[in-house]
Kinemage of the C-alpha trace (Angstrom):
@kinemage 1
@onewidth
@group {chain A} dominant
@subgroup {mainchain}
@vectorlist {calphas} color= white
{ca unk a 1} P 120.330 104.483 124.277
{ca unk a 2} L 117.203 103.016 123.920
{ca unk a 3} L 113.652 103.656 122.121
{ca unk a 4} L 110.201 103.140 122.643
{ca unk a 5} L 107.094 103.666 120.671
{ca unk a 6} L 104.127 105.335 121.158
{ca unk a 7} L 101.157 103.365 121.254
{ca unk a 8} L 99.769 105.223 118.231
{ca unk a 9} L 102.632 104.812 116.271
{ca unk a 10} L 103.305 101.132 117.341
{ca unk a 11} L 99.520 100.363 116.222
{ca unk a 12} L 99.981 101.983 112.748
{ca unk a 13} L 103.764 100.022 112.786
{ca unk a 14} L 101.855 96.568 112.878
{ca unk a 15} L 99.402 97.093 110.553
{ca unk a 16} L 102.061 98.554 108.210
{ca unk a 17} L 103.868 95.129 108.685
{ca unk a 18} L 100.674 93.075 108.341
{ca unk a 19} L 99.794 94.968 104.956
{ca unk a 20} L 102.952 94.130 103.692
{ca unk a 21} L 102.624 90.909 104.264
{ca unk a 22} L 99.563 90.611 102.857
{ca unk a 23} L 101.124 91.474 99.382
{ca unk a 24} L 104.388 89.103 100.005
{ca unk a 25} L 105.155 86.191 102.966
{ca unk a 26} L 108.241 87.687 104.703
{ca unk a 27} L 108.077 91.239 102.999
{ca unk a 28} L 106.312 92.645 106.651
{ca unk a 29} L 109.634 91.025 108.077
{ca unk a 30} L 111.790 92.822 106.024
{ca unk a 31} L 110.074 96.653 106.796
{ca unk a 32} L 110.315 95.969 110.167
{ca unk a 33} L 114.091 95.007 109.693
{ca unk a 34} L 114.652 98.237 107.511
{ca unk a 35} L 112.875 100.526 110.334
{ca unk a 36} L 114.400 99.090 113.128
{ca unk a 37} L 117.782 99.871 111.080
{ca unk a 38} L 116.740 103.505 110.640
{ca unk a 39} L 115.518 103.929 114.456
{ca unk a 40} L 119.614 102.947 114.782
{ca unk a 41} L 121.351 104.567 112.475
{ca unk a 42} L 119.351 107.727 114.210
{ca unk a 43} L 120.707 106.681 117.387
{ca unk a 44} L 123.732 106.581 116.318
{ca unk a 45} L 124.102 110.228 114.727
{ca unk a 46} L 121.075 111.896 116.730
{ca unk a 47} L 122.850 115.561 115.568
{ca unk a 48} L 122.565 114.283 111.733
{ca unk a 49} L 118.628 113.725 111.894
């Protein structure tokens, strides 16, 4: 399966990364890890979402 983003949502994605880190060097990294985990775990169980 795979996933795509709108371009809306990608936008507000990135600046959600760049405000994080803004606050912390590498915490940006780690929301983008967490929500790409999420967008998997979703895949994975589509019925449970």
């Amino acid at each position: 399966m795979k996933y795509i983003f709108q371009e809306e949502a990608e936008e507000e994605l990135n600046r959600q990364i760049d405000y994080y880190e803004e606050i912390q060097p590498g915490l940006g990294e780690d929301f983008f890890e967490e929500v790409i985990a999420a967008i998997f775990r979703i895949m994975d169980n589509p019925t449970a979402w």
